[in-house]
C-alpha positions, -999 to +999 in steps of 0.1 A: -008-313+254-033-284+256-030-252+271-060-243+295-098-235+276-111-199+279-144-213+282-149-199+316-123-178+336-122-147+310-157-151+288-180-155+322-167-138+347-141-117+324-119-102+350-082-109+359-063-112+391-059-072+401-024-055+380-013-038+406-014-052+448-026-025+470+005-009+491-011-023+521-013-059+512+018-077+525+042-089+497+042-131+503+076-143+511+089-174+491+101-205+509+134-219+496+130-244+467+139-278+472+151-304+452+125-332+445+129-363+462+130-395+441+101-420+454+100-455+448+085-467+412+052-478+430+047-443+438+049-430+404+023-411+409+031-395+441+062-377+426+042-354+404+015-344+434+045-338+456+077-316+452+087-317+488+070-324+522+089-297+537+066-272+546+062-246+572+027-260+579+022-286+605+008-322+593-029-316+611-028-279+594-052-300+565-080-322+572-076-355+558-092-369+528-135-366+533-157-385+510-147-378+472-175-360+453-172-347+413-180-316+407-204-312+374-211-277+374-189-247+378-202-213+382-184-181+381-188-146+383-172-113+390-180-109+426-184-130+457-212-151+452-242-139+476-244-163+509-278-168+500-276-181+463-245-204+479-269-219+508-303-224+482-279-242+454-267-261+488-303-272+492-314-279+456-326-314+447-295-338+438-271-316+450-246-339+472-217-309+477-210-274+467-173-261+471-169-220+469-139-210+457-116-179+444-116-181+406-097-155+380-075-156+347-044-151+361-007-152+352+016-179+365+052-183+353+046-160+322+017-182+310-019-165+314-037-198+326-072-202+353-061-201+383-083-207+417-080-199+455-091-226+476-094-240+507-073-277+510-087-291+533-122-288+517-111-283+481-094-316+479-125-343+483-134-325+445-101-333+424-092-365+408-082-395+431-043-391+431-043-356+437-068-358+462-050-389+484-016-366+488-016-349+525+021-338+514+007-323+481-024-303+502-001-291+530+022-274+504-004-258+488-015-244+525+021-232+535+022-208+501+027-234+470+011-233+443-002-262+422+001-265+387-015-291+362+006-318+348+008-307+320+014-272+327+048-287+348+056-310+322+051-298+290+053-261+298+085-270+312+076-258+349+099-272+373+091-291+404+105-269+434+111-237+414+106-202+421+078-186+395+057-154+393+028-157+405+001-125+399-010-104+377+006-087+342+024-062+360+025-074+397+033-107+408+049-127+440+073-157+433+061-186+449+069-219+449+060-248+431+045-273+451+032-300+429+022-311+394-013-323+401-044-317+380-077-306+392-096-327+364-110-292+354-103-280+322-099-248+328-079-247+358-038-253+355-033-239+391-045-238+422-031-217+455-050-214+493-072-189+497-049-172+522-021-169+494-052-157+467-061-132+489-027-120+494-025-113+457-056-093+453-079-122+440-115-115+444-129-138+473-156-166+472-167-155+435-167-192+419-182-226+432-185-261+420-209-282+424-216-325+426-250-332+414-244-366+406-277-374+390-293-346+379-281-340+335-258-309+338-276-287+312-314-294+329-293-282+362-275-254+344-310-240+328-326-239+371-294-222+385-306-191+357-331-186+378-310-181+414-275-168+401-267-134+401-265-110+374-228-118+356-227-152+372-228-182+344-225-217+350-209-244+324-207-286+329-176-295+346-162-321+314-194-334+304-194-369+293-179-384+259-194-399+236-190-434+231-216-446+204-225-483+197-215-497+164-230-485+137-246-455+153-221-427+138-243-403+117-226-401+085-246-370+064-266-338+071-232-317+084-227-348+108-188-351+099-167-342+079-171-337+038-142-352+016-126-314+011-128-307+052-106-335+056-082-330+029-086-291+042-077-300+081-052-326+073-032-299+043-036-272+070-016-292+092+012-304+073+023-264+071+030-264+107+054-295+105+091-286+123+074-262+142+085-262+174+063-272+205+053-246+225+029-253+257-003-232+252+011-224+215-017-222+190-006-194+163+028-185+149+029-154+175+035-179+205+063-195+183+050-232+184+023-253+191+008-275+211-011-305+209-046-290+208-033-259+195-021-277+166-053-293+161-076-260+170-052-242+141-057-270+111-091-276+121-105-235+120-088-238+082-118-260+072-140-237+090-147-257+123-138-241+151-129-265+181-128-256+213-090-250+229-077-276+249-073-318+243-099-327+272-127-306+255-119-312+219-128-348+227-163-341+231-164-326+192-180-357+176-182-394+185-155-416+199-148-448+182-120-474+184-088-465+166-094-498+140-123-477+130-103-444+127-102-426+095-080-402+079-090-365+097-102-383+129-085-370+160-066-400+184-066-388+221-043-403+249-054-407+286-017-398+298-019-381+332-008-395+356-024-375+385-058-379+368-068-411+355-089-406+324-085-371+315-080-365+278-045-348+281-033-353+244-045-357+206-031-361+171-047-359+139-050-393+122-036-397+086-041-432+079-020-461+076-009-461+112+004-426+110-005-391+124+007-357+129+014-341+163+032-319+184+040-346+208+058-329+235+084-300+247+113-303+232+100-316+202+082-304+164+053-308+149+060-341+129+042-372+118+047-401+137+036-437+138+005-443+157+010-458+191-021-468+213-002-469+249-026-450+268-051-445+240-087-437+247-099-438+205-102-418+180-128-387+177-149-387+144-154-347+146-192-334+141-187-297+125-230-294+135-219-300+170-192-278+170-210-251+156-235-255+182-215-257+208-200-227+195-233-205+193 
């Protein structure tokens, strides 16, 4: 399951959290780690945006749950984002919410993944219904927590309740971790309060998303030019897939796939079976591969070069129901359980009912039957999209 996309947090704003914390900037101090309770199977859910409601906040320390908006565009840049450019994107046609927030490339338990500073009581009403619902979940993440995707905890092998760094490459605080809840953004796999980001050197208020829920994100996008800073971009919060109607799959002109791409991708991939599968993993110098890495690696062989993590890679072509897949197809899964409907895993399809992926830590790459348990389709890939996407 994919490692976080670069699209943002290093190629926009291109900065990391600071490498060294000034003398004067108090070292945080980590709270004991405590074993995760056990909830009741109803609350499934709750046990990955939870570790532990003990906290050294008190219950009304976060504001409860507001009215839940999506965020559709993030921007980002190097510096705090003048007050002035916050309060006119504020007041622009369609806007229903903007949320500011501290944004960097960061490092958290040895893996370099986006990580943001926010505010939880605020922050919340923007994240995907089950992580938003859990006081116990936003009150950790105010007491000194941080929050790490699903599967970042999961997959990456990131324990509920444990101790990590938390920082830059050479400086980092141990803090704890609070809860396996994604943000439903793809390039985010952590999230601390602002308090705890400024404690680490973070630069402040130099990101924001924004819910405009009717306006189309790249006609937004091109009007925010005209009002961001110099250095700030802005990119579509995970744009819509595309679900064509029957029949309406280009099939020439660089729309998918020639005969000798597919033979290419699906050859490529077959060298990495028994590798082992390594969270974020997507060359032999990480040891392993991931999901998406896997995918990213055999596709690029064929000269297409998809974009990094499972959630994204979706949107590389058409989706179309798996009795319509075809040999060099991707399948992608809808299995996170903290948010509903993100694209959190994908295979490449072989034919016959088989595919090969790098299912999950502690596992290889292999080829395994295809099982539709959470399935969302299969993803005819467009190499003229990518490219485009990719210019």
């Amino acid at each position: 399951m994919g490692k976080p996309n670069r699209r943002v947090l290093p190629t926009i704003i291109g900065i990391s959290v600071v490498t060294t914390l000034a003398a004067n900037v108090a070292v945080l101090v980590a709270r004991g780690g405590d074993d995760p309770a056990t909830p009741p199977d109803q609350e499934r859910r709750a046990r990955y945006v939870a570790a532990s409601g003990s906290t050294s906040v008190s219950p009304t320390a976060v504001a409860p749950l507001g009215k839940r908006l999506t965020p559709h565009v993030l921007v980002a840049g190097s510096s705090t984002l003048p007050a002035d450019v916050v309060q006119k994107v504020r007041g622009a046609k369609g806007v229903k919410g903007v949320e500011v927030v501290d944004a960097v490339q960061g490092m958290v338990a040895g893996k370099k993944v986006g990580l943001m500073g926010v505010n939880p009581s605020t922050f919340r009403n923007y994240t995907p219904k089950p992580t938003a619902k859990s006081d116990a979940l936003w009150r950790n993440v105010a007491s000194g927590d941080v929050a790490i995707s699903f599967t970042m905890g999961h997959d990456g092998g990131v324990k509920l309740g444990s101790q990590v760094p938390v920082g830059g490459k050479r400086e980092q605080s141990q803090l704890r971790v609070g809860a396996y809840a994604t943000m439903g953004i793809s390039d985010v796999d952590a999230v601390i309060s602002h308090a705890t980001a400024q404690a680490l050197g973070m630069p402040t208020g130099n990101a924001m998303l924004i819910s405009v829920p009717k306006a189309e994100p790249k006609k937004f996008i091109k009007k925010l030019g005209k009002v961001l800073p110099k250095g700030a971009k802005a990119v579509a919060v995970n744009p819509e897939i595309d679900f064509p109607a029957a029949g309406d799959v280009p099939t020439a002109d660089g729309q998918v796939m020639t005969a000798q791409q597919v033979r290419t991708v699906i050859k490529a991939a077959y060298t990495r079976l028994d590798w082992p599968y390594v969270w974020g993993g997507e060359s032999e110098a990480e040891g392993g591969y991931d999901c998406s890495g896997l995918m990213q690696y055999a596709f690029a062989k064929a000269g297409i070069n998809l974009p990094r993590v499972a959630a994204d890679q979706a949107r590389t072509g058409w989706v179309i129901p798996y009795a319509k897949a075809q040999p060099g197809d991707m399948l992608i899964w809808a299995n996170d359980p903290t948010a509903p409907g993100y694209i959190s895993h994908i295979a490449l399809y072989l034919g016959k009912g088989k595919m090969i992926a790098a299912p999950r830590r502690g596992t290889v790459v292999q080829v395994q039957d295809v099982y539709t348990r959470n399935m969302r389709g299969a993803v005819r890939v467009s190499p003229k999209l990518v490219a485009s996407r990719n210019r």
